[in-house]
PyMOL commands that place a pseudoatom at each C-alpha (Angstrom):
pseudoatom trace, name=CA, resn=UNK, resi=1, chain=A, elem=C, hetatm=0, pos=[17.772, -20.913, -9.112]
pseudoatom trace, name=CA, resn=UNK, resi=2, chain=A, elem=C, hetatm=0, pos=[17.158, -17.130, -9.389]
pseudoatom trace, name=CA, resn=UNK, resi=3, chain=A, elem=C, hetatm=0, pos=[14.926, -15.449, -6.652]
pseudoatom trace, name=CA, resn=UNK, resi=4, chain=A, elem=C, hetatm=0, pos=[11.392, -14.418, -7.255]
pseudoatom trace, name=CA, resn=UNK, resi=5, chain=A, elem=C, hetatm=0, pos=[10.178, -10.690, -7.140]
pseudoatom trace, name=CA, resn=UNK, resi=6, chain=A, elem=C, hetatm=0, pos=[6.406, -9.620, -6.987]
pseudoatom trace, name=CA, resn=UNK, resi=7, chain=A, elem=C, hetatm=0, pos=[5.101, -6.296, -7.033]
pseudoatom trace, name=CA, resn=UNK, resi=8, chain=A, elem=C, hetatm=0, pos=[2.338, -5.665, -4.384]
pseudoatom trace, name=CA, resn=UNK, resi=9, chain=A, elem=C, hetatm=0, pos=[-0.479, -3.049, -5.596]
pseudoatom trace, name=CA, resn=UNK, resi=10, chain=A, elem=C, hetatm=0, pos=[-3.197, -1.745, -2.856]
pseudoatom trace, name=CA, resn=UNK, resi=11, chain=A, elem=C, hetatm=0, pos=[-6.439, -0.549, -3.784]
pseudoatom trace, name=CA, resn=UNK, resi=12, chain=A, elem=C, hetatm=0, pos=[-8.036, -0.115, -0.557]
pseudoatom trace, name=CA, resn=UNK, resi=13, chain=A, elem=C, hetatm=0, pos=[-6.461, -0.001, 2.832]
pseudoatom trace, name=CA, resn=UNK, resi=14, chain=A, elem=C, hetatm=0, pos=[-5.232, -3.408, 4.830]
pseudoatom trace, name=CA, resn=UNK, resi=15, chain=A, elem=C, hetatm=0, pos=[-3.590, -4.320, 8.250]
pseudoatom trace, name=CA, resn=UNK, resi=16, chain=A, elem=C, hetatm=0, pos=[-2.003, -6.707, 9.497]
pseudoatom trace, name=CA, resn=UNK, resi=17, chain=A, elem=C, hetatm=0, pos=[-2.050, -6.390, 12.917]
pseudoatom trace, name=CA, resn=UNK, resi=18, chain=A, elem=C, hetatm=0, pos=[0.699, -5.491, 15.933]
pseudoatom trace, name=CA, resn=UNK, resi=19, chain=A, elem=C, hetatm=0, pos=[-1.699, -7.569, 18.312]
pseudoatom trace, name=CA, resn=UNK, resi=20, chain=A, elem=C, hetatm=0, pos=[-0.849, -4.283, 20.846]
pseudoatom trace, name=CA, resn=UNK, resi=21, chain=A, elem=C, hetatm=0, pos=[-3.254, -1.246, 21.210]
pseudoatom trace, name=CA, resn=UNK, resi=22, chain=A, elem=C, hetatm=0, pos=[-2.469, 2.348, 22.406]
pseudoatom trace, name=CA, resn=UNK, resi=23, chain=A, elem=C, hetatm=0, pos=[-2.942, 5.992, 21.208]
pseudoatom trace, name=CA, resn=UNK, resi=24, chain=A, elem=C, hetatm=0, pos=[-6.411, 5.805, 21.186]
pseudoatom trace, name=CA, resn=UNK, resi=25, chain=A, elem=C, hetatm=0, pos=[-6.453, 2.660, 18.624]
pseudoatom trace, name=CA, resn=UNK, resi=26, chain=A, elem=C, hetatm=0, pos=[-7.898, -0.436, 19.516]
pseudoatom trace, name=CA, resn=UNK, resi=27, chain=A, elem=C, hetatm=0, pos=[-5.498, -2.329, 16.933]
pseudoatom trace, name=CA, resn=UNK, resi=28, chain=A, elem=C, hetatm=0, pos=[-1.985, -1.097, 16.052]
pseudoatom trace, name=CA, resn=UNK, resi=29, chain=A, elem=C, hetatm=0, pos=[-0.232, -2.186, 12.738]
pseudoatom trace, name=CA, resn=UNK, resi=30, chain=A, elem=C, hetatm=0, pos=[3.071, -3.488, 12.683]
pseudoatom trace, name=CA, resn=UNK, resi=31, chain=A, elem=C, hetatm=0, pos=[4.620, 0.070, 11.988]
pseudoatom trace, name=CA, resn=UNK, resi=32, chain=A, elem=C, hetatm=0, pos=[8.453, -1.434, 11.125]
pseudoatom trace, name=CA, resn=UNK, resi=33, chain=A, elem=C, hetatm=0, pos=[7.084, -4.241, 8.995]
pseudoatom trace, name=CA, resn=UNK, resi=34, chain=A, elem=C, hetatm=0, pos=[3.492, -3.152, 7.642]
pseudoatom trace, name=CA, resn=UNK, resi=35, chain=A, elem=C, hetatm=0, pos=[2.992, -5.905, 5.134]
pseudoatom trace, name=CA, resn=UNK, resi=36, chain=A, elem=C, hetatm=0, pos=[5.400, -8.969, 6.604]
pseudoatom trace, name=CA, resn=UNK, resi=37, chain=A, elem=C, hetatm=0, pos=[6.897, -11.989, 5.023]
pseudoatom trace, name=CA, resn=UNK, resi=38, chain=A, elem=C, hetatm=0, pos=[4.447, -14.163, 6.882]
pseudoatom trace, name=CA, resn=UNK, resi=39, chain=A, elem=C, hetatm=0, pos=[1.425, -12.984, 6.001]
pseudoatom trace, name=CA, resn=UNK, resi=40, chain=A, elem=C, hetatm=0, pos=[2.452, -12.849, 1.962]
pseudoatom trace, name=CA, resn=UNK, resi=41, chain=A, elem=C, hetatm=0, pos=[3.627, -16.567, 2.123]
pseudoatom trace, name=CA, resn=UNK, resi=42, chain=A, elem=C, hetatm=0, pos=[-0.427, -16.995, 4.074]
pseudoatom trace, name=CA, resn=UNK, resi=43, chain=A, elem=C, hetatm=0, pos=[-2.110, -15.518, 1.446]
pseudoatom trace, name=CA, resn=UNK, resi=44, chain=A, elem=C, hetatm=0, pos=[0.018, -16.622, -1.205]
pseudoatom trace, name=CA, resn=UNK, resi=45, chain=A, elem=C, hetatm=0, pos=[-0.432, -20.679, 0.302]
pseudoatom trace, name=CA, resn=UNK, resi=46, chain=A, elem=C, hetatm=0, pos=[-3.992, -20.207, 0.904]
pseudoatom trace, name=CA, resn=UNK, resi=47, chain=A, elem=C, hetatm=0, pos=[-4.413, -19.066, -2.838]
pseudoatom trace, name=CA, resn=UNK, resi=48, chain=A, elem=C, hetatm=0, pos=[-2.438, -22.127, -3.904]
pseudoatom trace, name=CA, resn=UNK, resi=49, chain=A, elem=C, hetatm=0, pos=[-4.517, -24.654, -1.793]
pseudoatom trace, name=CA, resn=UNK, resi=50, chain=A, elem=C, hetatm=0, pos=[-7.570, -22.923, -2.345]
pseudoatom trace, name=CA, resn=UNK, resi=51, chain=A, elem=C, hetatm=0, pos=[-8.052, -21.218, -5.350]
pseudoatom trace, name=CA, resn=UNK, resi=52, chain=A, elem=C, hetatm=0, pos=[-5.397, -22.831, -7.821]
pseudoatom trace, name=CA, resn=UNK, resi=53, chain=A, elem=C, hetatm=0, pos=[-6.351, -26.578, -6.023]
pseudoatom trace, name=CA, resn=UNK, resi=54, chain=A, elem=C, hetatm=0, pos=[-2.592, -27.851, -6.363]
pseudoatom trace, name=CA, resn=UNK, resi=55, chain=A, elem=C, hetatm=0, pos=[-2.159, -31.245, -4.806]
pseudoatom trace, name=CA, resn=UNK, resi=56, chain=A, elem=C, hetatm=0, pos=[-1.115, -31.050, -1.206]
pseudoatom trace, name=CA, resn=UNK, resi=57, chain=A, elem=C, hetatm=0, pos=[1.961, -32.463, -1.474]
pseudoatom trace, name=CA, resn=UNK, resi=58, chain=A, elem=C, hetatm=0, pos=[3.000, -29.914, -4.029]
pseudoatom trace, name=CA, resn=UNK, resi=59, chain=A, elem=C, hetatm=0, pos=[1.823, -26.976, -1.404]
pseudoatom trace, name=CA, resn=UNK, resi=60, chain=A, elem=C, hetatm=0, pos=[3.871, -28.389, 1.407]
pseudoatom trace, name=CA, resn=UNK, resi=61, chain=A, elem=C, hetatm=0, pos=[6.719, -29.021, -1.032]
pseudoatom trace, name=CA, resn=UNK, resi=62, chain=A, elem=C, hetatm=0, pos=[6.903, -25.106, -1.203]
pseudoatom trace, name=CA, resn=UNK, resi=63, chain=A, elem=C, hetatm=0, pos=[5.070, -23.785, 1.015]
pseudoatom trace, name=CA, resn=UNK, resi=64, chain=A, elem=C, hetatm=0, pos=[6.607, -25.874, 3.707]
pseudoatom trace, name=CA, resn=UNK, resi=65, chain=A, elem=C, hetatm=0, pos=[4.215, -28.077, 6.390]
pseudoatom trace, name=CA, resn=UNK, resi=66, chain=A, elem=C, hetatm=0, pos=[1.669, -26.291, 8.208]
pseudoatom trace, name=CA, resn=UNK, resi=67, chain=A, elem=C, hetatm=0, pos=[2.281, -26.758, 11.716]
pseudoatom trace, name=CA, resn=UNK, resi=68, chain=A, elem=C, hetatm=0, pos=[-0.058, -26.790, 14.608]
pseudoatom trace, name=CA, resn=UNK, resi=69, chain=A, elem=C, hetatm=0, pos=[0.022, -24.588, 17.822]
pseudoatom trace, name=CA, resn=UNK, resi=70, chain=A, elem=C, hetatm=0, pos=[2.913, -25.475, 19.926]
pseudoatom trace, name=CA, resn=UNK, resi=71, chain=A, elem=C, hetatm=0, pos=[4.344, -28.217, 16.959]
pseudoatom trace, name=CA, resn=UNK, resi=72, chain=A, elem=C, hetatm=0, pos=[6.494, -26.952, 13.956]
pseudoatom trace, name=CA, resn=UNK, resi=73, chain=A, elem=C, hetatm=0, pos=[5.798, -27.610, 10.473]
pseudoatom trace, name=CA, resn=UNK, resi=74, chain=A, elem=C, hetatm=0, pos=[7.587, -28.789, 7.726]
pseudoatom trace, name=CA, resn=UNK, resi=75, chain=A, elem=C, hetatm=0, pos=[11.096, -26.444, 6.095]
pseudoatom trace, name=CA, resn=UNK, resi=76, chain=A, elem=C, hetatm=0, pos=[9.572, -24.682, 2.991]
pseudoatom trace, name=CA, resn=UNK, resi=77, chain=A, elem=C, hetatm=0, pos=[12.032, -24.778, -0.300]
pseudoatom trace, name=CA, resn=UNK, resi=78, chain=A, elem=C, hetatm=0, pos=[11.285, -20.848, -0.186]
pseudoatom trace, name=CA, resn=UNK, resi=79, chain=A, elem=C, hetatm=0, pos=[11.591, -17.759, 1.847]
pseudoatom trace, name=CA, resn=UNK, resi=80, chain=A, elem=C, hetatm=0, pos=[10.064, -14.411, 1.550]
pseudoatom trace, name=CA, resn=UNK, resi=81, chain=A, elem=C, hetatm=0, pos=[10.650, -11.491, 2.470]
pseudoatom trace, name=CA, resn=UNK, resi=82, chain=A, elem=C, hetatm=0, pos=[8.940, -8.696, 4.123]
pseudoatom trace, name=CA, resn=UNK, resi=83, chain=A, elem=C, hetatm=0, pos=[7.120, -6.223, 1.358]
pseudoatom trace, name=CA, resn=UNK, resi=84, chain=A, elem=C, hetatm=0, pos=[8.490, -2.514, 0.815]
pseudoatom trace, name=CA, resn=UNK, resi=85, chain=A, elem=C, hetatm=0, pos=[10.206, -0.082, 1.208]
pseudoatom trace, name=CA, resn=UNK, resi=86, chain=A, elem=C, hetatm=0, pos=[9.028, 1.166, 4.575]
pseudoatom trace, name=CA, resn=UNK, resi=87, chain=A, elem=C, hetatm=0, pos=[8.722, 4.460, 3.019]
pseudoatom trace, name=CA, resn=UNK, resi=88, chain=A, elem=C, hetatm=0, pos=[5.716, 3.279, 0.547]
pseudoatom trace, name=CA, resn=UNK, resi=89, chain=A, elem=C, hetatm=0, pos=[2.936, 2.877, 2.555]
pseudoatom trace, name=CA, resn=UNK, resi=90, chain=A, elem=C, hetatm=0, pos=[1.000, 5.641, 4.599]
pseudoatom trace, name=CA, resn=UNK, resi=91, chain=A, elem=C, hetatm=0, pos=[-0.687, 5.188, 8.386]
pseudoatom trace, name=CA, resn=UNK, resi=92, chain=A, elem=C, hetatm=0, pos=[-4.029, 5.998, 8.715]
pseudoatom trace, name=CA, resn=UNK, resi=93, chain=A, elem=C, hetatm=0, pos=[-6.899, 5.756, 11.394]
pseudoatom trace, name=CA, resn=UNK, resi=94, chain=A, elem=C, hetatm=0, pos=[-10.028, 4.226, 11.199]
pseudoatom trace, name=CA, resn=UNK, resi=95, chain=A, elem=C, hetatm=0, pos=[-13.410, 4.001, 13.401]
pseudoatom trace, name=CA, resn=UNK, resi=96, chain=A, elem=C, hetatm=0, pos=[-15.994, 1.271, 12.875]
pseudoatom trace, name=CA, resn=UNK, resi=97, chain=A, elem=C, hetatm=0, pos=[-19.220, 0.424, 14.660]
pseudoatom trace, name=CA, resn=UNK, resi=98, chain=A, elem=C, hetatm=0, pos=[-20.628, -3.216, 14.709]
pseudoatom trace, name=CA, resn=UNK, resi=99, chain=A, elem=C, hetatm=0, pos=[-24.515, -3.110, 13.737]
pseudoatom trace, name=CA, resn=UNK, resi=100, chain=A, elem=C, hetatm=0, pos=[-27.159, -5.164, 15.405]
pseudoatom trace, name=CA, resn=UNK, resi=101, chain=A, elem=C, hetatm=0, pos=[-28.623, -7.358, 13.194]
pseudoatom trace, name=CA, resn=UNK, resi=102, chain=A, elem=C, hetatm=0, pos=[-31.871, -7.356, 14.391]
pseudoatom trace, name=CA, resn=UNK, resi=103, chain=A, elem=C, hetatm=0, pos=[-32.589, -3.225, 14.308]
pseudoatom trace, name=CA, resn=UNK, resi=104, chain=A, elem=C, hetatm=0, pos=[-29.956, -2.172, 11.932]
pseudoatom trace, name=CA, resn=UNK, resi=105, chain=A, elem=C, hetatm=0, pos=[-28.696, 0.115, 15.020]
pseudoatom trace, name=CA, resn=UNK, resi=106, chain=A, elem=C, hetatm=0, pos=[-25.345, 0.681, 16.167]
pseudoatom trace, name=CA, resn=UNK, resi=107, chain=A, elem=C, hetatm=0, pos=[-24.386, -1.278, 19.117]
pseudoatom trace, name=CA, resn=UNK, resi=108, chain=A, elem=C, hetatm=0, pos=[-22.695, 1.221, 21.336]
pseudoatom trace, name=CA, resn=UNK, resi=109, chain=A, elem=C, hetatm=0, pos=[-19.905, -0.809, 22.686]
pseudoatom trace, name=CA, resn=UNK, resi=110, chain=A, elem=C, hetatm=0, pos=[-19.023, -1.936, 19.615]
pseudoatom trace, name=CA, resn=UNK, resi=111, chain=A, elem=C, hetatm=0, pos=[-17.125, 0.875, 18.160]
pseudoatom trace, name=CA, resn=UNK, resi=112, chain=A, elem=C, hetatm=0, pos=[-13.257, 0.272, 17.992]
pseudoatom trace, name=CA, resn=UNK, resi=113, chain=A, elem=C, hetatm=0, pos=[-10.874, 2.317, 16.697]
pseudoatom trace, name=CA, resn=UNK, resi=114, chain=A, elem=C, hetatm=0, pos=[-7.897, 0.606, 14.457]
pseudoatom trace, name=CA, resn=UNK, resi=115, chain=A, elem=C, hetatm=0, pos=[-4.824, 1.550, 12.264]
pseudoatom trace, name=CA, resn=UNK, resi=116, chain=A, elem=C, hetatm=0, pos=[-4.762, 1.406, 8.893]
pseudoatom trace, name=CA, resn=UNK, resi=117, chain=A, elem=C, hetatm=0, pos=[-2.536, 1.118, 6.351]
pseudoatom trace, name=CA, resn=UNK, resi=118, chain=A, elem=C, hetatm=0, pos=[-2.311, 2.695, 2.488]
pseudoatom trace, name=CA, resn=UNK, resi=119, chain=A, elem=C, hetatm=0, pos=[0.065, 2.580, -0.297]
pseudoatom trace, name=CA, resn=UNK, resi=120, chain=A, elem=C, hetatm=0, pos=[1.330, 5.594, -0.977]
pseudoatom trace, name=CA, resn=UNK, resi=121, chain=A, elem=C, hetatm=0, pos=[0.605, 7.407, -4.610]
pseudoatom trace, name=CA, resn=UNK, resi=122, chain=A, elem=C, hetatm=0, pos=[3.200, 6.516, -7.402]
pseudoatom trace, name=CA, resn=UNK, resi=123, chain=A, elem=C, hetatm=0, pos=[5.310, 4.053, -4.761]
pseudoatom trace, name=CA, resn=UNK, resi=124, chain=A, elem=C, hetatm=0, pos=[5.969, 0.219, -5.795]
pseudoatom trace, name=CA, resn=UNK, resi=125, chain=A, elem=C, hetatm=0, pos=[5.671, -1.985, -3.132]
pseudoatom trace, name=CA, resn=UNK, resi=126, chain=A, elem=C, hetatm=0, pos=[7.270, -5.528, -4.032]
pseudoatom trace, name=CA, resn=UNK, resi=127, chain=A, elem=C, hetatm=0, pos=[9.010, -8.726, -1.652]
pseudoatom trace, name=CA, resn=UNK, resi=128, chain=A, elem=C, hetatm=0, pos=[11.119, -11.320, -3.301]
pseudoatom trace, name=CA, resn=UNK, resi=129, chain=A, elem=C, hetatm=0, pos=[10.661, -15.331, -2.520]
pseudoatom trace, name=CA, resn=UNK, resi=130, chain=A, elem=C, hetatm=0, pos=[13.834, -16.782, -2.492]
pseudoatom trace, name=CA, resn=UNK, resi=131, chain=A, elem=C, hetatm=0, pos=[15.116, -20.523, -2.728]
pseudoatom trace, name=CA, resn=UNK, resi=132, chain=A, elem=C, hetatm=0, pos=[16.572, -22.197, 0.300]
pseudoatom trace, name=CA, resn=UNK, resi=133, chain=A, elem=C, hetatm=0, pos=[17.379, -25.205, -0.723]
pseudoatom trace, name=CA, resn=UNK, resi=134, chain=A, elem=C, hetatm=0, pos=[18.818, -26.605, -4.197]
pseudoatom trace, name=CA, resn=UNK, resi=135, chain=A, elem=C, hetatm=0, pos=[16.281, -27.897, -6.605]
pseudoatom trace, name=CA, resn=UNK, resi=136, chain=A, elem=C, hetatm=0, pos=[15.831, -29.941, -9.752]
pseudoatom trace, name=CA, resn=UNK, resi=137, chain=A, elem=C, hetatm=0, pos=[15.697, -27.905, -12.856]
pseudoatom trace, name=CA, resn=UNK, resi=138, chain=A, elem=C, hetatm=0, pos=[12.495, -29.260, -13.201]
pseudoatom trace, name=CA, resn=UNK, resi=139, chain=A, elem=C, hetatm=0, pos=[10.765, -28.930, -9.474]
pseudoatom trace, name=CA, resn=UNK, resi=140, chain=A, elem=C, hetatm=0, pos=[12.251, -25.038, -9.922]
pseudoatom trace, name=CA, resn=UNK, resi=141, chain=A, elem=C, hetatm=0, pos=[10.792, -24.881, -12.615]
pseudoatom trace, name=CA, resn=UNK, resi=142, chain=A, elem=C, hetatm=0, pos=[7.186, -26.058, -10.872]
pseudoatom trace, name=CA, resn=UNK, resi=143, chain=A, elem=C, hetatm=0, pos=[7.642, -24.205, -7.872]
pseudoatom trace, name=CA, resn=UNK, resi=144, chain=A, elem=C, hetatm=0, pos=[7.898, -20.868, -9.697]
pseudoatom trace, name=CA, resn=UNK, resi=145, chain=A, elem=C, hetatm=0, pos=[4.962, -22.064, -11.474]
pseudoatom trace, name=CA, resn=UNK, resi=146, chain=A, elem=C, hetatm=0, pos=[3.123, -22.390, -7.808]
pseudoatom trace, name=CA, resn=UNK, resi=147, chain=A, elem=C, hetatm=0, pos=[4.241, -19.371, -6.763]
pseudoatom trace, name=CA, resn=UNK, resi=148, chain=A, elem=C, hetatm=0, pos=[3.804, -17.518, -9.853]
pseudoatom trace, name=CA, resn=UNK, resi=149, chain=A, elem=C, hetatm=0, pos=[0.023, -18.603, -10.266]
pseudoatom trace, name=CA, resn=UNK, resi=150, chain=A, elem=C, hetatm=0, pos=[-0.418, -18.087, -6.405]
pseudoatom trace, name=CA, resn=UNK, resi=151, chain=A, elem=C, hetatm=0, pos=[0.346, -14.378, -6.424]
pseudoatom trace, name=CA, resn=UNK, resi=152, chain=A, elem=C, hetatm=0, pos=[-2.296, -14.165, -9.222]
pseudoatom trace, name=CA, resn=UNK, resi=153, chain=A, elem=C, hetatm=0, pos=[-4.873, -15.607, -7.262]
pseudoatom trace, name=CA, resn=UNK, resi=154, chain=A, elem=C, hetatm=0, pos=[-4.326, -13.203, -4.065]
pseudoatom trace, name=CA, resn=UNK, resi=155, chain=A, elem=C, hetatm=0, pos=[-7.352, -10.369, -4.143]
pseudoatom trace, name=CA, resn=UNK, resi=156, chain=A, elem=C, hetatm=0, pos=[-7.151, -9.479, -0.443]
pseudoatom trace, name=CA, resn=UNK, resi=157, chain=A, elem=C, hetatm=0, pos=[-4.551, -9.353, 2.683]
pseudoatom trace, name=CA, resn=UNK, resi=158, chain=A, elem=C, hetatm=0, pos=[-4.572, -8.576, 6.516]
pseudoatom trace, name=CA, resn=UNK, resi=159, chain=A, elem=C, hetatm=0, pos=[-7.490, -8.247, 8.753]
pseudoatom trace, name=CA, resn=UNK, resi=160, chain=A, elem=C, hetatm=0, pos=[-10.891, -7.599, 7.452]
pseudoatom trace, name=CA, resn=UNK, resi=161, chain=A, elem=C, hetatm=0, pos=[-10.212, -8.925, 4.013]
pseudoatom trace, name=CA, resn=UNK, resi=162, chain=A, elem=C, hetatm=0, pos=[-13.669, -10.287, 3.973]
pseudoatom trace, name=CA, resn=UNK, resi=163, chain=A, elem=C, hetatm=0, pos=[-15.383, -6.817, 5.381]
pseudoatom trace, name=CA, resn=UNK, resi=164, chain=A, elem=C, hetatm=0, pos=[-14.145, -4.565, 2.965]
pseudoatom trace, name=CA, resn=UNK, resi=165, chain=A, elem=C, hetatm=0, pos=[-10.569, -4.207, 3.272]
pseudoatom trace, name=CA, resn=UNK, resi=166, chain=A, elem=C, hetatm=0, pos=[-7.172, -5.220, 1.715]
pseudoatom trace, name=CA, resn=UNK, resi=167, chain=A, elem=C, hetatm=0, pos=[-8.014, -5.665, -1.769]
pseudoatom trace, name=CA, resn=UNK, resi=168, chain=A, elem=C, hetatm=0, pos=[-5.099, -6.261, -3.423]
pseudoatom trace, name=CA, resn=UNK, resi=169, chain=A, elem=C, hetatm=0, pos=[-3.261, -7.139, -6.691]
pseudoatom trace, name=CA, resn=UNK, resi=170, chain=A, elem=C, hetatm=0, pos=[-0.192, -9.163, -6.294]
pseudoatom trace, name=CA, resn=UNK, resi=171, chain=A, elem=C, hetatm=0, pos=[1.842, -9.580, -9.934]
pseudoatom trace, name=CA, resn=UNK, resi=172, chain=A, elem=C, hetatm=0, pos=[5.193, -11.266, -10.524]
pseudoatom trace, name=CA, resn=UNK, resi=173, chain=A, elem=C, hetatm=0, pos=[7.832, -8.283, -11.612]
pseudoatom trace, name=CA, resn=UNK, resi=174, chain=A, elem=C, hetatm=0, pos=[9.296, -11.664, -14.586]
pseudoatom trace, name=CA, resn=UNK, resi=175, chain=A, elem=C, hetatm=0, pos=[6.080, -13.597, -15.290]
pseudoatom trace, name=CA, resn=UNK, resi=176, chain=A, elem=C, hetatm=0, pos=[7.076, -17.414, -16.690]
pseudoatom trace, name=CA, resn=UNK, resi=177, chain=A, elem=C, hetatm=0, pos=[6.263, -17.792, -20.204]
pseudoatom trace, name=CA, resn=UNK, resi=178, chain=A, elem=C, hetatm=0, pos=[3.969, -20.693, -20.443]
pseudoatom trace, name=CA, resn=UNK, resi=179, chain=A, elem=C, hetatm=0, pos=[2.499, -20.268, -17.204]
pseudoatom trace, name=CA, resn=UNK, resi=180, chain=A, elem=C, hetatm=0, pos=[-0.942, -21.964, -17.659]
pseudoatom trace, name=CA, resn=UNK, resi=181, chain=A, elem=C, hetatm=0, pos=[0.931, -25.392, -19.594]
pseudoatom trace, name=CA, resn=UNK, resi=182, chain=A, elem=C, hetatm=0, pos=[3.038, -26.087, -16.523]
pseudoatom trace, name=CA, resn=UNK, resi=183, chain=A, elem=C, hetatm=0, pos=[-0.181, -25.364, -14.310]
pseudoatom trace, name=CA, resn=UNK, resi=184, chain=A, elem=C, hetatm=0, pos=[-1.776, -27.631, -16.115]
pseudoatom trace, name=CA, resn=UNK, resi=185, chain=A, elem=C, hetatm=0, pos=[0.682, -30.759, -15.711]
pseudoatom trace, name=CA, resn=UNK, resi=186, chain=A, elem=C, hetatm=0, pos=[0.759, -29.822, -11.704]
pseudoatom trace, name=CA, resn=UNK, resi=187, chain=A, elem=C, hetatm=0, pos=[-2.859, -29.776, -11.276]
pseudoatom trace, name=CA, resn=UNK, resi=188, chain=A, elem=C, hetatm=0, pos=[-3.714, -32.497, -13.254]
pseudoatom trace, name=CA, resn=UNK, resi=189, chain=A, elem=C, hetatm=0, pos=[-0.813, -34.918, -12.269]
pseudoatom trace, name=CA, resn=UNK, resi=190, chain=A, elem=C, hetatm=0, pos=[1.609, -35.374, -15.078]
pseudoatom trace, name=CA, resn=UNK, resi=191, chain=A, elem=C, hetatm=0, pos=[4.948, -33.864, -13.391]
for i in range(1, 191): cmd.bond("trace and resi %d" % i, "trace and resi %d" % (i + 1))
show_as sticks, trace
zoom trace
């Protein structure tokens, strides 16, 4: 069972967040892992579950169980990485004020200041989803198919992906010939 790569393309800025503050920024990014192998699998389950509709069974299958604050899920069949090289992505600042909806004014203590994050010009960003456990030739198969279809259905990441930031293009480097066929047995029960 070979390992999955995926190439990563920004086209506006994104963060995923440090949780910490400082320097005059309100949020920090996470400046040793910008783009970590937690939030790809996220986005890349959400588009699954979401977008592509694949049973829930199939999700958990490789996706793992979601788990619940203070109870672990389910082991995944996959692991990702964290996206890079470190040396592709550039660290910006950004200010924002929140508007009042009623005047269309500024709200005054609303302005916060947070990092951003850009891909660098002419840099490939890419993370690999590897297998953890040993599969059927067939549920490999499927769950490259998942994975595979998921990445294509990713179109934002990190914070503010519904405001305006992290839109995204996520691509596998060896797309599966036949993709859509072996979509279409998952989705509509025949494997």
């Amino acid at each position: 069972m070979d390992t999955a790569v995926f190439s990563v393309q920004l086209h506006q800025p994104f963060l995923v967040s440090s949780g910490l503050s400082g320097e005059g920024l309100d949020s920090r990014a996470r400046s040793a892992v910008p783009l970590p192998a937690t939030s790809l699998k996220g986005v890349m389950r959400a588009s699954a579950t979401h977008v592509l509709g694949i049973p829930g069974e199939l999700v958990d299958a490789v996706y793992g169980r979601e788990g619940k604050v203070g109870h672990p899920g389910g082991s995944a069949a996959w692991g990702w990485t964290d996206a890079g090289p470190l040396g592709a992505f550039e660290f910006w600042s950004r200010s924002r004020n929140r508007l009042d909806s009623q005047s269309g004014g500024t709200l005054a203590e609303a302005l916060t200041n947070t990092e951003e994050i850009w891909q660098k010009p002419g840099r490939d960003i890419r993370f690999a989803v590897e297998p953890l456990i040993a599969l059927s030739t067939q549920d490999a198969e499927m769950h490259r198919a998942i994975l595979q279809a998921s990445a294509y259905g990713v179109t934002a990441i990190g914070s503010w992906r519904n405001r305006g930031m992290g839109a995204v293009t996520m691509r596998p480097v060896a797309p599966i010939e036949g993709l859509d066929s072996i979509l279409r047995k998952v989705t509509h029960g025949s494997v």
